[in-house]
N, C-alpha and C positions, 0 to 999 in steps of 0.2 A: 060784750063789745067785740065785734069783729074787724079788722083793718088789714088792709093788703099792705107788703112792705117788700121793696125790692131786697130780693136778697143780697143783693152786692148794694150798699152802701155810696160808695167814691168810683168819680164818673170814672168811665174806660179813659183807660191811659193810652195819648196817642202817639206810634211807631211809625217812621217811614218803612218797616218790614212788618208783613203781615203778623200778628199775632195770637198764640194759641188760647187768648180771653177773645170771649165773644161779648156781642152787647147783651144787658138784659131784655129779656123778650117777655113780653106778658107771662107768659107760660112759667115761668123762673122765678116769679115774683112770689115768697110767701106770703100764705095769709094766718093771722096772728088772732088766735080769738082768747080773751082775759078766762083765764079759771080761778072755779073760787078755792083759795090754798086749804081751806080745810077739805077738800074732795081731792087732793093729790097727796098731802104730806099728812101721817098721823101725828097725835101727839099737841096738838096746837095750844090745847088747853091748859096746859103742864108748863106755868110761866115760873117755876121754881125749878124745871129742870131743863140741861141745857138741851138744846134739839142738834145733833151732828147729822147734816146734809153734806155730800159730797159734792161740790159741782168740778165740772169734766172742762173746763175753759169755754172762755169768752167767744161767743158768735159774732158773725157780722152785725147782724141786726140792731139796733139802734130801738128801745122799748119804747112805744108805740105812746105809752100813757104818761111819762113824763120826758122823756128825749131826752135824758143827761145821761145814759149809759151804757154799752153794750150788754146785752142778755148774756147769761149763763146758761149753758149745756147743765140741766141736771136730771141723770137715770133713773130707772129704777134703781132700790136699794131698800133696807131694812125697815125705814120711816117712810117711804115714797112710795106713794103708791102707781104712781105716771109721770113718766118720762114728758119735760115739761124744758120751757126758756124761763128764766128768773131776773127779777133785774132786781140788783143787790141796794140801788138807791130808792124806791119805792114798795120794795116787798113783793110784786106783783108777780101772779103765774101768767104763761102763754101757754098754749096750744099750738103746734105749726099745721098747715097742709099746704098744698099747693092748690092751685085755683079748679083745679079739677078734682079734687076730693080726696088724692092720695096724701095719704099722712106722711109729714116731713120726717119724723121724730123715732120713726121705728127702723129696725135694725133687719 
């Protein structure tokens, strides 16, 4: 499943002085496509032992597939194999890019 999601969430706040947020413009919008978590995190099978995932805080974005929660920033790391969005109330991985094909998620 693939779904575009504006990255900024909460409409532009409006100033009588110009400000340095700008609107979202198509181009700004990420797209969110679901990964399957056994293909990003090892270890999945191992329900006797615990799994330590790091996440790196809360993104704007708003999960795509159940809408009750902001996604998690999680890196690579020890268990991880791709730098991924999580959302801690569905389980679910994302993917990011931008609608022109460059990957959100890399450093």
């Amino acid at each position: 499943m693939t779904l575009p999601v504006p990255e900024t969430m909460s409409p532009p706040l409006q100033h009588a002085e110009p400000s340095r947020r700008r609107h979202a413009e198509p181009e700004d919008c990420l797209v969110l496509s679901e990964l399957n978590p056994r293909m990003v995190i090892d270890h999945l099978d191992d329900e006797g032992q615990p799994l330590h995932v790091l996440t790196f805080g809360s993104v704007r974005e708003i999960c795509p597939k159940c809408q009750s929660g902001h996604l998690k920033l999680v890196l690579r790391q020890s268990a991880v194999r791709v730098a991924h969005l999580f959302c801690t109330d569905c389980a679910s991985c994302f993917d990011a890019h931008y609608p022109n094909g460059a990957p959100a998620l890399t450093i």
